[in-house]
N, C-alpha and C positions, 0 to 999 in steps of 0.2 A: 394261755391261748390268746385273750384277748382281757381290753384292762378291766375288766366286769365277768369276764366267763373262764371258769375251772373246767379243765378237766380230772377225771377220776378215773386214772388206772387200774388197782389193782384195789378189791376189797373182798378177802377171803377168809373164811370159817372153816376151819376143819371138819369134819363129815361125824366125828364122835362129839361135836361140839354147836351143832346146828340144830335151830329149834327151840333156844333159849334166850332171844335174842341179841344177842351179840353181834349179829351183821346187825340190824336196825340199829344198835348202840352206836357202832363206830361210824355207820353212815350218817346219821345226826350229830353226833360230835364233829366228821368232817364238814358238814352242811353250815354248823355254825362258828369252825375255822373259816370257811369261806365268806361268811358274810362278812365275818370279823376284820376279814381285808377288803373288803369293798363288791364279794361279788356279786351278784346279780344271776348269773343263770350256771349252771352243772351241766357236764356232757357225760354220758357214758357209752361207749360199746363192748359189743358181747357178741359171742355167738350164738346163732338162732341152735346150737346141739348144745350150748355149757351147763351141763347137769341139769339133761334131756330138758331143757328150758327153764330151771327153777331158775336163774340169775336173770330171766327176762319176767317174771310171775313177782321177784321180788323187789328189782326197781318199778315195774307199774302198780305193784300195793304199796312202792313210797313214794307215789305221786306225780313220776316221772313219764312223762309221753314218748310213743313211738315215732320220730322224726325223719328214720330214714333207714333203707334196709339196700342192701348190695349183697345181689343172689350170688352165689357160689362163691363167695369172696375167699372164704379160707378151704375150701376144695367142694366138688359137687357136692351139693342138698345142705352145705354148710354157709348158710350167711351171715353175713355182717349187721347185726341190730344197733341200731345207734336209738338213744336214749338222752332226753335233756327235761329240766327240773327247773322253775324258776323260784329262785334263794326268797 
């Protein structure tokens, strides 16, 4: 994105496999790929429905702030949560 900021795609846990954590796992291991190259701050978005909001519950119990929201972005009552983390 920029030469200090990641963005974070896609970080997904199967649903028989959630609860052990393995998302915290792999989001800490990306965190400190990221520093490893120079970053400085993480982006993430989500939508305000993705697993009736657990993916927005679980980047803000890892530290991450709410920075920006665009109402109906992915269709009515579904928005666009953006999320960022400084490394």
């Amino acid at each position: 994105m920029t030469e200090t900021t990641f963005d974070l795609y896609w970080l997904v846990v199967g649903v028989e496999a959630r609860g052990r954590g393995l998302g915290r796992a792999m989001l800490e291991a990306a965190h400190e790929h990221m520093r490893g190259q120079g970053g400085r701050t993480v982006r993430v978005e989500t939508s305000s429905l993705e697993g009736q909001g657990g993916a927005a519950r679980f980047y803000e119990s890892a530290g991450y702030r709410l920075v920006g929201v665009i109402p109906a972005f992915y269709r009515p009552g579904d928005d666009l949560i953006i999320f960022a983390k400084a490394l």
